[in-house]
N, C-alpha and C positions, 0 to 999 in steps of 0.2 A: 780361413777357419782357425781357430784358437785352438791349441795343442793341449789334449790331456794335460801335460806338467802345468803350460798355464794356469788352465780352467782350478786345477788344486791349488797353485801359489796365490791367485784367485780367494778361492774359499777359504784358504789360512788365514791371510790378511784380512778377510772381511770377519773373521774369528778372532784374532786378535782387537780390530775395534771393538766387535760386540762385548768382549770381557772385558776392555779398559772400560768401557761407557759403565757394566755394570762395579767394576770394584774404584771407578773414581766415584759413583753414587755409593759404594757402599763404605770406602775406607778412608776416603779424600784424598784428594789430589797426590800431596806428598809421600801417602803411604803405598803408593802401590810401585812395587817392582817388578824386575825383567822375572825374577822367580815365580814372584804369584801372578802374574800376567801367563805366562808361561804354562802353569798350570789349573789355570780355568780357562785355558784353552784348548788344552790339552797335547800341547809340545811341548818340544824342547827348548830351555831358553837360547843355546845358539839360534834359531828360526825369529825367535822375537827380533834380532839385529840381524836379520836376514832381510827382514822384510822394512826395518824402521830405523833411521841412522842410532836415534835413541829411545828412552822408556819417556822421554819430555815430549819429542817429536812424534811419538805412536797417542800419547795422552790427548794429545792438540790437535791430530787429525780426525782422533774419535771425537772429542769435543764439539770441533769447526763442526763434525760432519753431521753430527745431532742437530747442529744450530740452521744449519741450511736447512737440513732437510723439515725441521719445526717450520721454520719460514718461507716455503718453496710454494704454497698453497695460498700466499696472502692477493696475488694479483686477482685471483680467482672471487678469493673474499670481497675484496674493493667493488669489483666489477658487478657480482650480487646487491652490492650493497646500494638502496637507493637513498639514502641521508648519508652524511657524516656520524651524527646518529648512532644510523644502524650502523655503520661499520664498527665503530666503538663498542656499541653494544655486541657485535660479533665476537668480535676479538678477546671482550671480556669472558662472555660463553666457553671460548674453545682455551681459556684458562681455568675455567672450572676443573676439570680433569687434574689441575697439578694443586698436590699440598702443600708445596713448599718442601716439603720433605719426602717426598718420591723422588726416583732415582734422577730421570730428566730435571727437576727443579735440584738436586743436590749437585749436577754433571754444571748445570748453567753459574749456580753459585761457588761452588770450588773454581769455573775456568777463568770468571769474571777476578774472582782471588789470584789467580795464578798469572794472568795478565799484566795482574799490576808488577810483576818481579820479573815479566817475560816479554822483550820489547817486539819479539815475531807476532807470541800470541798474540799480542796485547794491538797491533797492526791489522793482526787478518779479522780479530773480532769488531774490529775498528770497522775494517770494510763493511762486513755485515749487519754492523748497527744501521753504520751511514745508506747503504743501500735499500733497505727496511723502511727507513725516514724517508728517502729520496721515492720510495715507490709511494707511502702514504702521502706523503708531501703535495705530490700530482694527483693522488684522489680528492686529498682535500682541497684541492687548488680548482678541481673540476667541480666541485660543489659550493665554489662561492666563497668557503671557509677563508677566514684573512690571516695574514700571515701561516699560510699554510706549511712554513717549510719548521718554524717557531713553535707551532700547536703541535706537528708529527714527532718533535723533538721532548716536546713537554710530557706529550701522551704517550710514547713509546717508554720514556724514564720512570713516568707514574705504573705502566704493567710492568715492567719490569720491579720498579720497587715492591711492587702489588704481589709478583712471584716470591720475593725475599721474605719479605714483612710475614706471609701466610705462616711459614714456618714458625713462625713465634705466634702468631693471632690468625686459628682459623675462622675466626668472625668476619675477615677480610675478607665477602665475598661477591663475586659481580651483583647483583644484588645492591648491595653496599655502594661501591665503589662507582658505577654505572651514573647512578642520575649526577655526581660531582663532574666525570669526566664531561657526558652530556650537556652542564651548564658553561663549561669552559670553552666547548665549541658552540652555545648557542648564544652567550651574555658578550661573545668577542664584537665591539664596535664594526659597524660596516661602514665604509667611505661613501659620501657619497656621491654623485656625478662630479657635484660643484667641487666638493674635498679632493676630489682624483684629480681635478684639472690643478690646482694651485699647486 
């Protein structure tokens, strides 16, 4: 059984993520300290490095933690999904929700910045790109789609750019973007028996 002190250190730490998540959407990345961290949490800043080696290291765990948890729903998707298609088209939907300039679309584009000058971050979002790709990979590998592992790689770059880009043009919208992705999974050559043997 988890000890009252736990269960609190518990709920601090999970308070401390939730105010990184919102003041790296609200002020970016660079601007937020152990102070104002500290205080839309509503502790002390000693407790901030109680709980986090640093204000870089608490930033990056609320980050990762945003990104998984976006992404924790997609097997589920695939498995709904009966085309490649739909799945595309799925994917594009449950992006509808972000402008580009909502806090989750400001958390992804400041961490994807902060990556490039952070060789840990820049690693563990590495894994979660790569696993992302690796899970659509084998959907679309189970749908026939060719080069399945090249198309999950193309089309995961294109939403994400799709998330960036909206910030500047909300014209960008599934909608839009949907029947391009869908032509790039349907116009891709298929081998055929005789092409596979050679």
């Amino acid at each position: 059984m988890t000890s009252p002190g736990a269960l609190r250190g518990q709920e601090v730490r999970q308070r401390l993520l939730r105010a990184a998540i919102e003041l790296i959407g609200e002020r970016g990345w660079s601007a937020v300290s152990t102070r104002v961290l500290a205080e839309r949490a509503g502790v002390t800043p000693g407790v901030v490095h109680y709980h986090f080696s640093s204000v870089r290291d608490l930033l990056s765990q609320a980050a990762l933690g945003m990104m998984r948890d976006l992404l924790s729903g997609v097997d589920e998707l695939f498995g709904r999904a009966k085309t490649a298609a739909q799945a595309v088209d799925t994917l594009l939907a449950a992006l509808e929700e972000y402008s580009g300039r909502d806090p989750a679309s400001m958390v992804f584009t400041e961490a994807y910045l902060a990556a490039t000058r952070d060789d840990e971050l820049r690693r563990a979002m590495t894994a979660i790109v790569v696993d992302f790709r690796q899970r659509f990979a084998d959907a679309l590998a189970g749908w026939r789609v060719p080069d399945p592992a090249g198309t999950a790689a193309v089309v995961a770059a294109s939403i994400d750019g799709l998330l960036l880009h909206r910030g500047l043009d909300p014209d960008l919208t599934a909608t839009a973007i949907g029947p391009v992705l869908r032509r790039l999974l349907s116009d891709a050559p298929r081998e055929t028996g005789e092409e596979a043997e050679r």
